[in-house]
C-alpha positions in Angstrom: 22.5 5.3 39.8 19.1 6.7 39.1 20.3 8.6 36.5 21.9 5.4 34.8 19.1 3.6 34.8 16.8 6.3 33.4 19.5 6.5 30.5 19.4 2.6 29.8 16.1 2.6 29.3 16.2 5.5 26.8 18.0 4.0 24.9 16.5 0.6 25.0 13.3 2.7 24.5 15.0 4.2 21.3 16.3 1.0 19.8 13.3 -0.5 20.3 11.1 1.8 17.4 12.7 2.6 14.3 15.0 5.4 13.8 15.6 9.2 13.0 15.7 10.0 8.9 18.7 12.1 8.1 19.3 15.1 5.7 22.8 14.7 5.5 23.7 18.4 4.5 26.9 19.7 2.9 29.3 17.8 0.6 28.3 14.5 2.2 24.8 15.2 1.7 25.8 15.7 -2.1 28.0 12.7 -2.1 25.0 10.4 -0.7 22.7 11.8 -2.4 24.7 11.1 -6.0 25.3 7.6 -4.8 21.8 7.3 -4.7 21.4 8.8 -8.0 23.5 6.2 -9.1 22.2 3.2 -7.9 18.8 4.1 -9.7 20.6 4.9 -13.4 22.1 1.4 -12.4 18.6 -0.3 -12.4 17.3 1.3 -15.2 20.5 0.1 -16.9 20.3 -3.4 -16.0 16.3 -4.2 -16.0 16.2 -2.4 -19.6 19.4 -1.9 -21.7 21.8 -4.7 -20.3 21.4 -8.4 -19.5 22.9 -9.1 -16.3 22.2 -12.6 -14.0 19.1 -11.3 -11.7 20.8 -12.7 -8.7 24.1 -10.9 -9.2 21.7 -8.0 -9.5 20.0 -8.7 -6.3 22.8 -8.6 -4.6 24.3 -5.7 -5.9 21.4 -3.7 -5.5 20.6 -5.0 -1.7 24.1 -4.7 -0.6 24.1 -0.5 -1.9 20.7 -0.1 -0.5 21.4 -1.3 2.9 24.8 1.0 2.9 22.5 4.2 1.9 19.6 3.2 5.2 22.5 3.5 7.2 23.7 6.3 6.0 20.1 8.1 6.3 18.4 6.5 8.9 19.7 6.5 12.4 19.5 3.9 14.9 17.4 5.6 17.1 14.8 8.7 17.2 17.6 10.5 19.5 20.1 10.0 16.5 21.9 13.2 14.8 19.8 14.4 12.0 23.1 15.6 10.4 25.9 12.9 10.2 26.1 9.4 10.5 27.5 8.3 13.6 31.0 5.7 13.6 29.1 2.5 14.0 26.6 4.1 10.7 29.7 4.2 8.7 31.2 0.4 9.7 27.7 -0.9 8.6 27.4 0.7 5.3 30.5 -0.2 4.6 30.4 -3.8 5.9 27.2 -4.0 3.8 29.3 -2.7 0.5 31.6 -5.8 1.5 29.2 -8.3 1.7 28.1 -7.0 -1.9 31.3 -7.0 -3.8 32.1 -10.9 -2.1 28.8 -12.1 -3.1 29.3 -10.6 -6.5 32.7 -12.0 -6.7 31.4 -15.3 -5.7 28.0 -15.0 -7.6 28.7 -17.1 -10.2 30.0 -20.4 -7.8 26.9 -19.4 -5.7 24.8 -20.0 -9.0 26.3 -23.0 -9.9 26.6 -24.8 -6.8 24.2 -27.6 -5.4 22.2 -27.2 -2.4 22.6 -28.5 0.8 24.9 -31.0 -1.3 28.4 -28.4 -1.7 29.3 -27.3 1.6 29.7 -23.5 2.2 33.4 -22.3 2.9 34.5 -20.4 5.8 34.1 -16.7 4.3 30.4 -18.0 3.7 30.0 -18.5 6.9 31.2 -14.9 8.1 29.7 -12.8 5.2 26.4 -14.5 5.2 25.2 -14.0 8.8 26.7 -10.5 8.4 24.0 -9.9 5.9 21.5 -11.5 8.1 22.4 -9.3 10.7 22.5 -6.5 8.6 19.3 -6.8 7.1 17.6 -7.3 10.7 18.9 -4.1 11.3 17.8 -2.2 8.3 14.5 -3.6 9.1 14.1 -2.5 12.2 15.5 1.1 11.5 13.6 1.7 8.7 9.9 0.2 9.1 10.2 -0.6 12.7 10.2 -3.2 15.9 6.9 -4.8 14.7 7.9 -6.2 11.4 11.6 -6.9 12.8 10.2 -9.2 15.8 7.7 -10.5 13.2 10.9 -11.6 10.9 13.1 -12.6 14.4 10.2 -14.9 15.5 10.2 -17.1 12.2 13.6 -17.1 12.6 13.6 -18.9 15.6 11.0 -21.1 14.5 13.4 -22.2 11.7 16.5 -23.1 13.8 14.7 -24.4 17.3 11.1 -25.5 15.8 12.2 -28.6 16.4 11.8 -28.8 19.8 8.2 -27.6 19.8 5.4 -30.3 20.2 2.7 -31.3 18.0 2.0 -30.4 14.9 3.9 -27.5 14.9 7.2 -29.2 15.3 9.6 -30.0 12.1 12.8 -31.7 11.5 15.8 -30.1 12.9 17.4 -27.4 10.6 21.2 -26.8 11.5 22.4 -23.8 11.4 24.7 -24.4 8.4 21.5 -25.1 6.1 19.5 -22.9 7.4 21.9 -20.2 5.8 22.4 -22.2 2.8 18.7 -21.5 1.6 18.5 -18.1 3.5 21.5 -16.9 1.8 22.3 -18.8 -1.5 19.3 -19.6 -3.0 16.7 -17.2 -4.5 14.0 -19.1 -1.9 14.8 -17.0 1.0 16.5 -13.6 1.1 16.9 -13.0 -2.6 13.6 -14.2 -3.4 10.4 -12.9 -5.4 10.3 -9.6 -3.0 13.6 -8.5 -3.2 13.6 -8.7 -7.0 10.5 -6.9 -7.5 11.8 -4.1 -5.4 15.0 -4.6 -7.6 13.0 -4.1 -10.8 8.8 -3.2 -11.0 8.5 -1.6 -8.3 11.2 0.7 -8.0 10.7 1.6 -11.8 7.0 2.8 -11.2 8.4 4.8 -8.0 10.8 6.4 -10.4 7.8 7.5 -12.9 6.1 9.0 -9.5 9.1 10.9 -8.5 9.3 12.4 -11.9 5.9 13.1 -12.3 5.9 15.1 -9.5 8.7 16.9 -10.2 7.7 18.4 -13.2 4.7 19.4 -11.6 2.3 16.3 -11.8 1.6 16.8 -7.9 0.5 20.3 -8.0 -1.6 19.7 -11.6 -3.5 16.9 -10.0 -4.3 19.3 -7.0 -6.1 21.8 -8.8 -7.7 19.5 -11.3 -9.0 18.0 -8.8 -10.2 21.2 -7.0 -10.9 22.7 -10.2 -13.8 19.8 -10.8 -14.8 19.3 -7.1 -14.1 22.0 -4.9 -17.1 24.5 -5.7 -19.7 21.9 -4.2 -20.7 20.9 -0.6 -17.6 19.2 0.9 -15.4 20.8 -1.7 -11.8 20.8 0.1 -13.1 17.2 1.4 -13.9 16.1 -2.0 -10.2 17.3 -3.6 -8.4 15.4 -1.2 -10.3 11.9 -2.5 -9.6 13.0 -5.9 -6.1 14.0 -5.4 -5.3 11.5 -2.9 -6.6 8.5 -5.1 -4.7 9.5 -8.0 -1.2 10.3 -6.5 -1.6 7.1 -4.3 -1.8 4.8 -7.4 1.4 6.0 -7.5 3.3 6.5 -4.6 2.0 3.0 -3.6 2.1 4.2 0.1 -0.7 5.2 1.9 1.5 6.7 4.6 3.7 9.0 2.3 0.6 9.8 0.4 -0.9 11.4 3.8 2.0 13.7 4.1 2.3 14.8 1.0 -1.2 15.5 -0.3 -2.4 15.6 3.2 0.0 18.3 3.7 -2.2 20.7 1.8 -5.7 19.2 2.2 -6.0 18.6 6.0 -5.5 22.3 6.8 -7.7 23.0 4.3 -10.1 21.2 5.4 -9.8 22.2 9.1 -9.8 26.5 8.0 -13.2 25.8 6.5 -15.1 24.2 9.6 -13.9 20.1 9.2 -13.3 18.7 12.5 -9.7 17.2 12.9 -11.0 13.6 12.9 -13.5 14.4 9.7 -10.3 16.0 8.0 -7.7 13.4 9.2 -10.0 10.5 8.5 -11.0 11.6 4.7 -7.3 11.9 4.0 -6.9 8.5 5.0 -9.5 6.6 3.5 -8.2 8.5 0.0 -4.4 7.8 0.6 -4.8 4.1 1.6 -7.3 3.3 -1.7 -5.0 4.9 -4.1 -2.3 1.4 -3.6 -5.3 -0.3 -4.6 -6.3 2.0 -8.0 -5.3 1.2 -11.0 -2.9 1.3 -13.5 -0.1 1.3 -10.6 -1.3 0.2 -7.4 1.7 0.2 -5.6 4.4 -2.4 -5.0 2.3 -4.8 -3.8 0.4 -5.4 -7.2 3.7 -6.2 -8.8 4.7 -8.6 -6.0 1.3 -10.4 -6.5 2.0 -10.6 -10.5 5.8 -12.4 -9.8 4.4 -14.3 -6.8 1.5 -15.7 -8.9 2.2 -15.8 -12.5 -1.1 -13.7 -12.9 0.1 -11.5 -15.4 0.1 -7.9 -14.0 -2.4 -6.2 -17.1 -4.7 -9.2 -15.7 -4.5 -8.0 -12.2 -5.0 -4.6 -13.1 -7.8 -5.0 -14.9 -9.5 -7.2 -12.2 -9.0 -4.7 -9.7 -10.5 -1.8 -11.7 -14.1 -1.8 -10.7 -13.4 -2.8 -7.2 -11.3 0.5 -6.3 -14.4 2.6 -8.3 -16.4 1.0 -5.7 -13.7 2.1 -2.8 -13.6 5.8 -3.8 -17.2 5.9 -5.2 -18.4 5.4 -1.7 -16.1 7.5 -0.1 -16.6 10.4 -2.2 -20.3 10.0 -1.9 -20.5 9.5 2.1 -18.0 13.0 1.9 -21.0 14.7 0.0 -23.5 13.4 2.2 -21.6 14.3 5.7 -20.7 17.5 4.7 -24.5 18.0 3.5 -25.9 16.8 7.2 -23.0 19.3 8.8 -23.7 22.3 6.4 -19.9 22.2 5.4 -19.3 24.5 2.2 -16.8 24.2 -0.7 -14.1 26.6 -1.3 -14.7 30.0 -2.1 -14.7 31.2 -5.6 -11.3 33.2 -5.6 -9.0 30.4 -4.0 -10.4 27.8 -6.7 -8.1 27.3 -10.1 -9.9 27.8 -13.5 -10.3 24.5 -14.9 -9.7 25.2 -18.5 -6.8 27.1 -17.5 -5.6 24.2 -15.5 -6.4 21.6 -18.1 -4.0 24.0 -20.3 -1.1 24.7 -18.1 -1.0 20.6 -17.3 -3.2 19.0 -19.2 -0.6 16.9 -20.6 1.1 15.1 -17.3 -2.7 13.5 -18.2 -0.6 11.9 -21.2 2.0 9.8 -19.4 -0.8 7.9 -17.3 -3.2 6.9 -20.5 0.4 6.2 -22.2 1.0 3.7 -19.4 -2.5 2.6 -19.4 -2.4 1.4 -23.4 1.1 0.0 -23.0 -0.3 -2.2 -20.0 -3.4 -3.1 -22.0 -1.4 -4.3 -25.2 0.9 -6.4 -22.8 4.0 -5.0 -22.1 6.3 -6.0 -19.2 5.5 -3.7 -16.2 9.1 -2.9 -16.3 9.3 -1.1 -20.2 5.8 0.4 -19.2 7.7 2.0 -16.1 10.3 3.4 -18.4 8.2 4.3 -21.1 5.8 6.3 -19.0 8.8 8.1 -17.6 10.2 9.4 -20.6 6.6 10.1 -21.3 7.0 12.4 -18.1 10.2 13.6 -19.5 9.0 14.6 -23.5 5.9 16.0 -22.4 7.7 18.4 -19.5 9.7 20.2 -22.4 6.2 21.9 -23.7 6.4 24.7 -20.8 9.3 26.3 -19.7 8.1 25.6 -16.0 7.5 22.5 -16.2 10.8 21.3 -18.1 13.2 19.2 -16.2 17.1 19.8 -16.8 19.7 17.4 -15.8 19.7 18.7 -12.5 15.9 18.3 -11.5 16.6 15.0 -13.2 19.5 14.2 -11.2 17.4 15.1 -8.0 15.0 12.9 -8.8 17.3 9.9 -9.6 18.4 10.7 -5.8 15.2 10.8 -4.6 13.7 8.2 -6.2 16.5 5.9 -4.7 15.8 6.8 -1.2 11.8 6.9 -1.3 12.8 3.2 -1.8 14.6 2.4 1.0 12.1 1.4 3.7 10.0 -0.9 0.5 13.8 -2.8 0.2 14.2 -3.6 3.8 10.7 -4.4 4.3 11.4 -6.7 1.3 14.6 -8.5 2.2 12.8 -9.0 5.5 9.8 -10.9 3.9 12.0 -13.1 1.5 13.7 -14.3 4.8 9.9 -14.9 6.6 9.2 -16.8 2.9 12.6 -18.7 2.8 11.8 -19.8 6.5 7.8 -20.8 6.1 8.9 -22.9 2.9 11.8 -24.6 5.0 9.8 -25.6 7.5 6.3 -26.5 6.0 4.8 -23.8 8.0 2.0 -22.8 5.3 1.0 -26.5 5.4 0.6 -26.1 9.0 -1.5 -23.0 8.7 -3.6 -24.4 6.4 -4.6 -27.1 8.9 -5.2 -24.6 11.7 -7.5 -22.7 9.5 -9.4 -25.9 8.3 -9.8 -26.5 11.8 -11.0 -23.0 13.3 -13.6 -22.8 9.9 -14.5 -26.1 9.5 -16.4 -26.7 6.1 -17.3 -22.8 6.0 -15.5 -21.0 3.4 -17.2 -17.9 4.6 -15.8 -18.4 8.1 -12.2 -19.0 6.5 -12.5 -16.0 4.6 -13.4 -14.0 8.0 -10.5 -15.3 9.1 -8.1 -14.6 6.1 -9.2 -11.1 6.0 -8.8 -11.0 9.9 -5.1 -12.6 10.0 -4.2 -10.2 6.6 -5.1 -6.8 8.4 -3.1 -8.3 11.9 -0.2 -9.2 10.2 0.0 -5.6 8.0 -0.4 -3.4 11.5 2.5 -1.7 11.4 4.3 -2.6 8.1 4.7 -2.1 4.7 1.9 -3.2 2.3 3.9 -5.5 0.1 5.4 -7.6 3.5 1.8 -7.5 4.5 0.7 -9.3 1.2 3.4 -11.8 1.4 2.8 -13.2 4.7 -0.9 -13.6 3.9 -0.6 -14.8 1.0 2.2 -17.5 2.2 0.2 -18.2 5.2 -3.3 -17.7 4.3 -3.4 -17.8 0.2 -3.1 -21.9 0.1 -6.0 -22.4 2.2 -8.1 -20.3 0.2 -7.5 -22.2 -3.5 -8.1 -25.4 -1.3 -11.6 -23.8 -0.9 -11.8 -23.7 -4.3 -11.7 -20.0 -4.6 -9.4 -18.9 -8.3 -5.6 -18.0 -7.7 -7.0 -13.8 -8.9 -9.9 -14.0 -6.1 -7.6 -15.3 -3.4 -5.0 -13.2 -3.7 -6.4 -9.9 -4.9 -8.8 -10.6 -1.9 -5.5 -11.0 0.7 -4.2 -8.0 -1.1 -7.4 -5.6 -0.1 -7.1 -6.3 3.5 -3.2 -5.9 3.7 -3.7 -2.8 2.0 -6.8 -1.6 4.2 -4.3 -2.6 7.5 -2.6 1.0 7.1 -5.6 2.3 8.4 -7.8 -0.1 10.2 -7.5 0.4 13.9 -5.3 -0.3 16.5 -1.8 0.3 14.5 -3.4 2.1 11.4 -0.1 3.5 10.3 -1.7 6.1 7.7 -3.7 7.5 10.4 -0.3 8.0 12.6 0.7 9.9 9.8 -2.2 12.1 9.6 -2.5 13.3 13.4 0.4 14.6 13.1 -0.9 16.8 10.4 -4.5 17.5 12.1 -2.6 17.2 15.4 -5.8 15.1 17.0 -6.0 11.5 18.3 -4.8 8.8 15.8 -7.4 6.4 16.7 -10.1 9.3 15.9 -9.0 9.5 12.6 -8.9 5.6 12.1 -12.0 5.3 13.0 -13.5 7.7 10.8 -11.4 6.7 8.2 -12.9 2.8 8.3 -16.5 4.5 8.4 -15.8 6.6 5.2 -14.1 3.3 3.3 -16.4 0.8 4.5 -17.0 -0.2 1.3 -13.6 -1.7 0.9 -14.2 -4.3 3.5 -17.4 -5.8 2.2 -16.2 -6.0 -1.9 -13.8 -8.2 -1.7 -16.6 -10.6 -0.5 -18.3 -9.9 -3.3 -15.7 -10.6 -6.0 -14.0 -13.7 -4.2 -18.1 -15.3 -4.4 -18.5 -14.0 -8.1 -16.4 -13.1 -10.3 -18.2 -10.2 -12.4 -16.7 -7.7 -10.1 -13.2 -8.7 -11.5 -14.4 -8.2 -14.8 -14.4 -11.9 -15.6 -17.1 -13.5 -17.1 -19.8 -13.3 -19.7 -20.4 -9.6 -20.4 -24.3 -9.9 -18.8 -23.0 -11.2 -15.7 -20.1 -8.3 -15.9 -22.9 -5.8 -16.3 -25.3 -7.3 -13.8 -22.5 -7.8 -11.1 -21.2 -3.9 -11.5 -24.8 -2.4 -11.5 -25.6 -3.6 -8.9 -22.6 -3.1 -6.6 -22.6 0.4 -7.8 -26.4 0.7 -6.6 -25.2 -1.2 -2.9 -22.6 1.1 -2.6 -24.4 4.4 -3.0 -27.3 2.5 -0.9 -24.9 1.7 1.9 -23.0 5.1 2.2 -26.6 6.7 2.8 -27.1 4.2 5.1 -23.7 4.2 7.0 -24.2 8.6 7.2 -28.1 7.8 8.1 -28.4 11.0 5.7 -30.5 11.7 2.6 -31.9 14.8 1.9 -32.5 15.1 5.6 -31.9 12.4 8.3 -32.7 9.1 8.6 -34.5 7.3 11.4 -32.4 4.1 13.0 -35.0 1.5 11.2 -35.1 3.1 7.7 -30.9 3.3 8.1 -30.6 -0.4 9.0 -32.9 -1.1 6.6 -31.1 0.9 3.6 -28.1 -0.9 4.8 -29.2 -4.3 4.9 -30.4 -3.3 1.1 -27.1 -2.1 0.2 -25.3 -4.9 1.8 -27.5 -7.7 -0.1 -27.1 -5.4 -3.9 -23.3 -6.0 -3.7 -23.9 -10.0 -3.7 -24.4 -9.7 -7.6 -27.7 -12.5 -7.4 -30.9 -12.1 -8.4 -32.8 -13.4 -5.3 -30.6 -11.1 -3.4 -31.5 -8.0 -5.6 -35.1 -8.9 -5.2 -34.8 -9.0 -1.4 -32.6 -5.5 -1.6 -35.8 -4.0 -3.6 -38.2 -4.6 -0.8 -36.2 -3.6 1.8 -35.6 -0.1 0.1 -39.2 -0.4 -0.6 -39.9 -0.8 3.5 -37.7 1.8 4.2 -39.2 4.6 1.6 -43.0 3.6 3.4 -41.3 4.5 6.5 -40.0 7.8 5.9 -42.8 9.5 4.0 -41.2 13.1 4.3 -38.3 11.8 1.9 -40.7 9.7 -0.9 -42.0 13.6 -1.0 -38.4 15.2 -1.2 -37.2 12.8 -3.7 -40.7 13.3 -5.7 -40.8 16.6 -5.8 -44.1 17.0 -3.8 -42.1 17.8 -0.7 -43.6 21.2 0.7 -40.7 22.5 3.1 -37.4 21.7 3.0 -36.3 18.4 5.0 -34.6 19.4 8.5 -31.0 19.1 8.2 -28.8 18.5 11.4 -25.5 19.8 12.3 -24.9 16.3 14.7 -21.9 14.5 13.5 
């Protein structure tokens, strides 16, 4: 009996996290793997070459990726790595069904009125079987927090009714509660969905390609090549590396383990701690979905959800994520100055000429995609464009040059990189549908009014605070979405533009991979450095505080976004800049020696008021650094040149 009731709970234990990846080996391994090959040369067909309806696509595209997570993702950790089981197979091939009847019926499902033609019997078996289906793909794929996230709303929708107050709504039955779930583009097929359709899965398919013909691996050495001789030099590659294969992988997480992969142990063979290694990696992987020109999935979901054209947002967010990696590059110099950490030696580090040679020109496909972003093409053709950029420019070297199998393999694996970012999406079209059905934003809006009162700082506190708790432990782009349903209306009541408010809400769901407790990146990481997750979380926050202080700056002015008059462009960056260097000295208390506590707080309260782009603020900053230099005399000396012996260093983390 014992025994049975351990068992139970196993399994309820297993079902209740998300489940085991496969590598289907063999012929079925081939089979599902060229399925998935086909399902990309299918979007590429349809979003470039063909018009078809985009909800016929949708559905289409849904219905094959939900057959290919249950195919490679078991239902629990325990699940056989190497076969799906019989209950895998009767979903992937009840999703294909669903597919072909809502394909078959697309066109009635187009046509039809709302709420006003009822739904037929088949609708009401093959729509909840989506439902179901998509719940499930959900929870194998990203997990029990977004899943009982999504379940919650759910329940909100059909039984809201019954709660008191303001929270309460007019009863939804069961029948329309599908109807706009199901057969309208408000709910499941909605704004994510498509961008995962389209965009996003595009710019995942340049990634994949790039690193296949050996974008990866050219990045890594530039990057060492240019960095890795100085003080901090292993730390210093991973911040360059990380930043610019996170633009685009577009997810933190998978850019941990695959540059991570290679830098942590670096890192940890010449004298990092785990946490310092762990936590650098971190901070780097989780600012590249915030760097342009990609910046993940996210940044396109913000251009459909907004209207903001995408080459707008891009540009807006430019100087902020120079900011991000500035300061995390320069508090990496400065810890690894104060610890006496050296770069790597001379015979392990690539000649950079010789690098610049070999794959100089993987640099072309990104300033390719840069210019055809800047003169205004869709996101989608730029996608394309800078892939067969990948493709001509990987014929030059024998190595690099891509045949039709590499390119078949990454077809394949382009497809199934995507298939957590699809049922992360179809999860948050269904939270969408279910807030817009019910009035729920509206509702929000009032409890924030209430909690901030006639403080737009306060609400902004609370935005950022309710953006990071809703992205612990999910994907960015479902992170965005709830915020920016939930939490984006109140902020444009307040005044603030439709860029600031959302590119704010977008910062914090991004910085919620690794800010503390969930900090998914950071999970990812300890398993590399094999140290506490939390460690690394924390030092990953210290190293990227900058992140969480500019998008207070740009939502107040507007310079940082690159809007504006050009003097109030030049002022605003200048002086951010000089806060940001100010505030990573201060945050390391390190500066060509250590700092005492009232010089540091100080330097940071300087650095803090130099990001506010005003000029009473400046003014104030200037005296405070002025203070701070008056009290430590020994560094005015260093920094003069009058300084007779070296400053003291410390080897105190």
């Amino acid at each position: 009996m014992a025994l049975a009731t351990i068992e139970v709970r196993r399994t309820l234990a297993g079902f209740a996290s998300s489940g085991q990846r496969r590598k289907l080996p063999g012929p079925l391994g081939r089979v599902v793997h060229g399925f998935a090959a086909l399902i990309a040369i299918a979007v590429i067909y349809t979003t470039t070459i063909v018009f078809v309806d985009l909800f016929a696509m949708t559905i289409v595209f849904l219905a094959a990726m939900l057959a290919l997570v249950f195919l490679t993702v078991g239902a629990t950790p325990d699940s056989p790595t190497d076969r799906p089981s019989a209950v895998d197979w009767l979903f992937a091939l009840t999703a294909l069904a669903v597919g072909a009847y809502f394909l078959i019926e697309s066109e009635r499902i187009i046509t039809r009125i709302t709420l006003l033609h009822p739904l037929t019997g088949l609708d009401m078996v093959f729509a909840p079987a989506l439902l179901i289906l998509t719940l499930e793909a959900t929870r194998r794929t990203v997990g029990m927090g977004l899943t009982t996230i999504v379940a919650i709303f759910l329940a909100y929708n059909l039984w809201g009714h019954w709660l008191p107050g303001k929270l309460s709504h007019g009863e939804i039955s069961f029948n329309h509660f599908l109807d706009i779930m199901m057969f309208t583009t408000d709910g499941l097929f909605g704004v994510p969905i498509r961008v995962a359709a389209t965009y996003a899965f595009l710019f995942v398919l340049f990634g994949t390609f790039l690193a296949k013909a050996g974008g990866a691996e050219f990045f890594y050495n530039f990057a060492a090549a240019v960095a890795g001789r100085r003080p901090g030099g292993p730390a210093k590659i991973a911040v360059v590396s990380s930043g610019l294969y996170g633009t685009l992988s577009g997810s933190p997480t998978s850019d941990v383990v695959t540059t991570g992969s290679i830098t942590i142990p670096i890192m940890q063979r010449l004298g990092y701690s785990k946490r310092l290694a762990g936590g650098v990696e971190v901070a780097a992987s989780t600012g590249g979905s915030l760097l342009p020109p990609v910046m993940g999935s996210a940044a396109f979901i913000m251009a459909e959800f907004t209207g903001i054209e995408y080459r707008e947002i891009v540009i807006a967010g430019l100087v902020p994520a120079l900011l991000f990696y500035i300061c995390v590059y320069t508090q990496v110099h400065l810890r690894s100055l104060k610890l006496g950490l050296r770069g790597l030696p001379g015979d392990e580090l690539p000649v950079l000429t010789a690098t610049l040679k070999n794959g100089g020109l993987f640099l072309v496909p990104l300033v390719a995609m840069t210019i055809a972003l800047l003169m205004g093409y869709s996101p989608t053709y730029v996608a394309v464009f800078a892939t067969a950029t990948v493709l001509a420019v990987s014929l030059v070297r024998p190595s690099t040059r891509m045949g039709l199998l590499k390119i078949w393999d990454a077809l394949g694996e382009t497809t199934l990189r995507m298939v957590s970012v699809v049922a992360a999406c179809a999860a948050a079209g269904l939270v969408i549908g279910g807030i817009s059905m019910t009035g729920l934003a509206n509702k929000f809006a009032d409890l924030v009014f209430l909690l901030a009162g006639d403080s737009a700082a306060l609400a902004l506190v609370i935005a950022a605070a309710l953006s990071i708790l809703l992205g612990m432990g999910m994907p960015t782009p479902s992170a965005f979405i709830l915020a920016a349903v939930l939490v984006g209306p109140t902020l444009l009541e307040m005044g603030f533009s439709l860029l600031q408010a959302n590119l704010f809400l977008l910062y914090f769901a991004v910085l919620s991979a690794m800010t503390p407790p969930v900090a998914v990146a950071a999970f990812a990481a300890a398993a590399i450095a094999d140290t506490n997750p939390l460690h690394i979380a924390f030092t990953a926050v210290r190293l990227a505080i900058t992140a969480f202080i500019v998008p207070f700056a740009f939502i107040y002015g507007d310079g940082l976004l690159l809007q504006g008059d050009a003097l109030n462009v030049a002022v605003a960056c200048t002086t951010a800049l000089a806060g940001v260097l100010i505030l990573a000295v201060a945050v390391e208390g390190y500066l060509k020696g250590p700092l005492g506590p009232l010089p540091r707080l100080l330097f940071a309260a300087a650095g803090l008021l130099l990001i506010v782009p005003t000029i009473v603020s400046a003014a104030a900053a200037l005296g405070l650094l002025i203070l701070a230099l008056i009290l430590t005399p020994g560094l005015v000396a260093h920094l003069t040149g009058r300084a007779k012996t070296p400053v003291s260093q410390t080897n105190a983390d």
